[in-house]
C-alpha positions as CSV (number, residue, x, y, z in Angstrom):
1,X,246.0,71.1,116.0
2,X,246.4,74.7,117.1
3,X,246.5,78.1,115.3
4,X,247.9,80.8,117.6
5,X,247.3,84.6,117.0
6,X,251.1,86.6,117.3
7,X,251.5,89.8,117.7
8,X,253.6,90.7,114.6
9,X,256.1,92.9,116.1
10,X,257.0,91.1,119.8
11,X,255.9,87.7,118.1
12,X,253.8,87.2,121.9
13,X,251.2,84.5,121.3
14,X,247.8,86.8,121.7
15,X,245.2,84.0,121.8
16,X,245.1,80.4,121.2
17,X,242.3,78.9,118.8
18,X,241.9,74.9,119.3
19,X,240.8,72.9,115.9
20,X,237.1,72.4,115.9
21,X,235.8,68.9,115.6
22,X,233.8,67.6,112.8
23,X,230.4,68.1,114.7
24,X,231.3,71.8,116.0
25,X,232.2,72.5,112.0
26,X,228.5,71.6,111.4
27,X,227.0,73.2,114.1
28,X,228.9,76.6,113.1
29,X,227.7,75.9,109.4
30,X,224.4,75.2,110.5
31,X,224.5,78.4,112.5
32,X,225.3,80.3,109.6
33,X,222.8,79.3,107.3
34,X,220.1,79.9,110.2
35,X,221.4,83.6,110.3
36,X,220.7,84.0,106.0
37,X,217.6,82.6,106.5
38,X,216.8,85.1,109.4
39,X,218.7,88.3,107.2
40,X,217.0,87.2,104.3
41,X,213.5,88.0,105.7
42,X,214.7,90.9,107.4
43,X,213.1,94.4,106.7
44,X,214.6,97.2,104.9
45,X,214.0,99.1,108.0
46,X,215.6,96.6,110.1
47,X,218.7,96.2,108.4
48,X,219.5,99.7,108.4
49,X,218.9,100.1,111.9
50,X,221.1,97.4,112.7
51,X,223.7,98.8,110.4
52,X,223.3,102.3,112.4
53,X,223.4,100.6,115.3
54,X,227.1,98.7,114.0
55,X,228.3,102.1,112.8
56,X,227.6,103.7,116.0
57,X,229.3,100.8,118.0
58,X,232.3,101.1,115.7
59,X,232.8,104.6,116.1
60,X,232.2,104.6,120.0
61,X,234.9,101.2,120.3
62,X,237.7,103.0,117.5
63,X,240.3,103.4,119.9
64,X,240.0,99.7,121.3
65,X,239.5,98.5,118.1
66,X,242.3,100.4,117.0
67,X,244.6,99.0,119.4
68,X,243.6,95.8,118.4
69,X,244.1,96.2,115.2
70,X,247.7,97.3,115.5
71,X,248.6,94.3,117.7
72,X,247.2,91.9,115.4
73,X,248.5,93.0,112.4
74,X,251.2,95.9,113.5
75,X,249.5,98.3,111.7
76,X,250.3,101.7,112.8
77,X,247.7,102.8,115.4
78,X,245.9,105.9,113.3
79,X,245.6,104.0,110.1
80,X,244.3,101.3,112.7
81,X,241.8,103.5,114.2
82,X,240.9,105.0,110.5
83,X,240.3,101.3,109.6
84,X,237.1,101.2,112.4
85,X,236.2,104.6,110.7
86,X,236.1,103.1,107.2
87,X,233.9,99.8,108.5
88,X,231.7,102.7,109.8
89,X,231.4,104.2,107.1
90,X,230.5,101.1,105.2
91,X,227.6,100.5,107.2
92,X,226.4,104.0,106.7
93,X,226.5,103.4,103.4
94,X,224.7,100.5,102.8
95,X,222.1,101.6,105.4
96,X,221.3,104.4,103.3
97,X,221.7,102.8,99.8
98,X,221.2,98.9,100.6
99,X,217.6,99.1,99.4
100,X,217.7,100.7,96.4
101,X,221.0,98.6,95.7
102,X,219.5,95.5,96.2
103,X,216.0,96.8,94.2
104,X,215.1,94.5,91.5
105,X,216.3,96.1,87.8
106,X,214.4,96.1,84.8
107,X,216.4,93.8,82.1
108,X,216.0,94.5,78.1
109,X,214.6,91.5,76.5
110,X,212.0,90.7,74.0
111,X,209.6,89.7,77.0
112,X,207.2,91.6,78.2
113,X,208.5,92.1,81.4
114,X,212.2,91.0,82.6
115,X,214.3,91.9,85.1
116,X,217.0,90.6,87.2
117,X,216.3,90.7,91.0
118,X,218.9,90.2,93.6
């Protein structure tokens, strides 16, 4: 089986993806939990640079991203480009507020100490 990527307003076939076998599923999954492992004992300071560093790339690629956007979805090509701006943005965001976010919170129970950490 097949899935092909069309370009919603010429209906051109953009790319297509073959069906991954039972083994490459696994890999893939394996792959992914590998990379939560990794992010999971990741620094503060690491993350956000790497979220900089995405934020920067998505700025520096919006007008190819843009593009891309528009033929794979036919989005017009400013909201397209605004869309890379947005996933920027993002980024920013939780660079600058991921830690405290993610900060355990004090909970109110009749313990002496309780809180929910995430």
């Amino acid at each position: 089986m097949v899935m092909e990527s069309l370009n919603p307003a010429t209906e051109e076939v953009m790319e297509i993806f073959q069906e991954l076998n039972d083994s490459q599923i696994e890999r893939t999954l394996e792959a992914g939990r590998e990379a939560f492992e990794s992010w999971a004992q990741t620094s503060f300071y690491q993350r956000r640079q790497v979220l900089e560093q995405a934020a920067a790339k998505l700025r520096g690629e919006a007008a190819d991203l843009g593009a891309l956007i528009t033929r794979e979805m036919g989005k017009p090509t400013g909201e397209a480009r605004a869309e890379a701006e947005k996933c920027a943005w993002a980024c920013e965001h939780f660079a600058e507020q991921g830690e405290g976010l993610l900060a355990p919170e004090p909970a109110g129970t009749d313990a002496s100490r309780c809180y929910v950490r995430y």
